[in-house]
N, C-alpha and C positions, 0 to 999 in steps of 0.2 A: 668724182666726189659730188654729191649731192646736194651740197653748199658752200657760201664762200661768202665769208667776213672779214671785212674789212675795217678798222679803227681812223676815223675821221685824223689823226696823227700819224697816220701810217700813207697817207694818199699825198704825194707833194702837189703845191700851189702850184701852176698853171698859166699860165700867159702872161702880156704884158701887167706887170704890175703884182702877178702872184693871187687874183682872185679868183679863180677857178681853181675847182678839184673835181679831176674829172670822175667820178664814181662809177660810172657807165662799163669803162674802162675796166676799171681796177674788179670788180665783180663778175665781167666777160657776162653781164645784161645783152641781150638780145632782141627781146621783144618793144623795150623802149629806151629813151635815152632820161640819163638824170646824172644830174649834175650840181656841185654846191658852190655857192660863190659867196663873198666875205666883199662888201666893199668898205673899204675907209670912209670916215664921217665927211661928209659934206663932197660924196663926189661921185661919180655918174658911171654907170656901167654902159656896155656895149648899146646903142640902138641897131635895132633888126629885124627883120620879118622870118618868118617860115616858109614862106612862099613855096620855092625852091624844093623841099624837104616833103609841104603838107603837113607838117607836124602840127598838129595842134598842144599848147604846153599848161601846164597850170606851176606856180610857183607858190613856193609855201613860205611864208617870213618864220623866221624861227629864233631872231633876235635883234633888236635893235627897231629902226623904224625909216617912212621916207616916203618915196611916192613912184610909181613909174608913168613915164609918158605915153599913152597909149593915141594911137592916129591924134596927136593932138591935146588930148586930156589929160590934167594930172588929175591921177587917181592914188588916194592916199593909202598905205600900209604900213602896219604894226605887228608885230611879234603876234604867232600867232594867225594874223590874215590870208585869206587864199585866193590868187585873182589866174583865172584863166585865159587863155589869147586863142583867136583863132589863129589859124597859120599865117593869113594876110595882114593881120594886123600889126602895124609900127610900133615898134613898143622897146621904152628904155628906161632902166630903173636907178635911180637917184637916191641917195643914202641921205639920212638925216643926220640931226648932232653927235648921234652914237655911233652910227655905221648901220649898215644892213645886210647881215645875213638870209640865204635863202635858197631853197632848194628847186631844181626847176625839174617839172618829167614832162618830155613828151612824145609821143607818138600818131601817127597817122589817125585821123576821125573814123570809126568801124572798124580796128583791129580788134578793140573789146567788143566780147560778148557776154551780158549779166546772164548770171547763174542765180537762178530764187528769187527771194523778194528784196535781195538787198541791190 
């Protein structure tokens, strides 16, 4: 088949706690990983690096708001926001009063190659 859709209700919750969905997965994605995560208001997701991986990831907020910890910094985000990591960098994201939703994609630095001017 030529494609494959999946309904954010149809992909079960994921790990300790049920904030992961792993979409990666459920799509049979290849070329990178992505993945949705939902945290509850006023509480902290995984800290981690890519080291290991090389991945480098950019995550997209798409609801709610907070801040993630980066080597050290909080760096604030809101619905909406897009904050990318290198691979080596510490990084762990903190939900505010609403909760924070967000999508993370990543793959290795030089798999993409731009096509045009975009």
């Amino acid at each position: 088949m030529p494609y494959t859709v999946r309904h954010i209700d149809d992909i079960q919750p994921s790990s300790p706690g049920g904030a992961v969905r792993f979409v990666r997965r459920e799509l049979g994605v290849q070329a990178f990983g992505i993945n949705r995560f939902d945290l509850p208001p006023n509480s902290a997701g995984k800290e981690h690096d890519e080291s290991a991986t090389g991945q480098e990831e950019v995550s997209v907020v798409i609801a709610g708001s907070g801040h993630w910890t980066v080597d050290g910094e909080d760096v604030p985000v809101r619905d909406g926001s897009f904050i990318r990591f290198d691979p080596q960098s510490t990084r762990c994201p903190h939900a505010g009063p609403h909760g924070l939703s967000f999508i993370s994609i990543g793959s290795p630095p030089g798999s993409y190659e731009p096509h045009g001017p975009f």
